[in-house]
matplotlib code that plots the C-alpha trace (Angstrom):
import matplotlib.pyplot as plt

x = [9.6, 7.9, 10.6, 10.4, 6.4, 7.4, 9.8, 7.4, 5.5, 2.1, 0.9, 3.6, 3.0, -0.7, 0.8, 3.2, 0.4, -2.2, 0.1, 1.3, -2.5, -3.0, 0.0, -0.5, -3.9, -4.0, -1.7, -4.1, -5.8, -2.6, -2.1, -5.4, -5.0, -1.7, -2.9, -6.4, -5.7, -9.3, -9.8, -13.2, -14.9, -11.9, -13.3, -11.4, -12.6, -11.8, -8.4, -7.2, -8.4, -6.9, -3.7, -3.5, -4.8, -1.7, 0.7, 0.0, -0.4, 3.1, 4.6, 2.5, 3.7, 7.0, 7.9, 6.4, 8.6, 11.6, 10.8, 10.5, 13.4, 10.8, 10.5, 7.0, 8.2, 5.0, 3.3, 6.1, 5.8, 1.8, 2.3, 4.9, 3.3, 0.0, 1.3, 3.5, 0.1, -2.3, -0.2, 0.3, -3.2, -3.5, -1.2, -3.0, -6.4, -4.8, -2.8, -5.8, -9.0]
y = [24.4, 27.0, 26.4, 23.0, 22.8, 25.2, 23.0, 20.6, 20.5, 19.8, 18.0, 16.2, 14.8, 13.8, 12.0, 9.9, 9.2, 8.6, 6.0, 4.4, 3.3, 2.4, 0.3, -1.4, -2.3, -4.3, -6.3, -8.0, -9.7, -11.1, -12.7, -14.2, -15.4, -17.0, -18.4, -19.9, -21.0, -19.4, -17.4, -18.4, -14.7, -13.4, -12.4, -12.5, -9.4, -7.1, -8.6, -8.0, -4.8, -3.7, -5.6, -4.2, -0.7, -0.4, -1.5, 1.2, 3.7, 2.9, 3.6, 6.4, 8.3, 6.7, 8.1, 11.7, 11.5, 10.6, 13.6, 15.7, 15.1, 15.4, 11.9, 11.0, 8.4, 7.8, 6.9, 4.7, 3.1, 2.7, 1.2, -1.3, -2.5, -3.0, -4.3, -7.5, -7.6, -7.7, -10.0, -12.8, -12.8, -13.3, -16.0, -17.3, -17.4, -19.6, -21.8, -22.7, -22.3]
z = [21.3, 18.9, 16.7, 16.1, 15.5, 12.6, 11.0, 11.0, 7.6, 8.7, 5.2, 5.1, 8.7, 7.7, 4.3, 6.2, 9.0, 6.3, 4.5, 7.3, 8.3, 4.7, 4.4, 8.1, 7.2, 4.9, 7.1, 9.4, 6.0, 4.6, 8.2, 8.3, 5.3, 6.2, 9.1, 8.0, 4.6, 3.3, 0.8, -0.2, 0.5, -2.0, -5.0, -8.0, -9.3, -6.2, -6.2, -9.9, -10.0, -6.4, -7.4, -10.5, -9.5, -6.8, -9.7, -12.2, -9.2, -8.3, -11.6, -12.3, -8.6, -9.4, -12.9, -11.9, -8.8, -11.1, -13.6, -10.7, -8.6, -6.0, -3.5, -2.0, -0.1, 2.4, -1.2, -2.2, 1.3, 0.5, -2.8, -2.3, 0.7, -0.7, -4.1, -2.3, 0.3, -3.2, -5.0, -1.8, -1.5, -5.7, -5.3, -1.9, -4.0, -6.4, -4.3, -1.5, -3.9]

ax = plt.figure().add_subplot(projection="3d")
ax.plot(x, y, z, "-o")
ax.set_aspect("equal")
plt.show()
């Protein structure tokens, strides 16, 4: 049992955790949203610049990952999540305002 608690990379354990929680909650918005139609409390503002912020995030951790060779896949799972979850509720504003 020693053995494998040293093969496993404590930091990142925490990444993958923290990215997980990141990713999953914005989740419970885009459902809401889904479900009631209202996006009156959205503000346009927030949106853009969270949508927008995730975007360029991405392709900033994407293109250093690619010079690299190195893979931080619990951030590419945090990005794309939130990037489809920012954009539906973009498109959500739009469609039900």
């Amino acid at each position: 049992m020693h053995k494998l608690f040293r093969k496993i990379d404590f930091f990142k354990s925490l990444g993958w955790f923290g990215n997980i929680i990141l990713s999953i909650g914005v989740i419970p918005q885009v459902v809401q949203t889904w479900e009631t139609k209202d996006v009156s409390s959205f503000n346009w503002s927030f949106l853009l610049m969270w949508a927008f912020g995730v975007l360029f995030t991405f392709i900033y951790i994407l293109e250093g990952d690619l010079k690299s060779g190195k893979r931080q896949y619990p951030l590419w799972l945090n990005y794309l999540v939130n990037i489809i979850a920012t954009f539906y509720l973009c498109y959500a504003k739009i469609l039900y305002s």
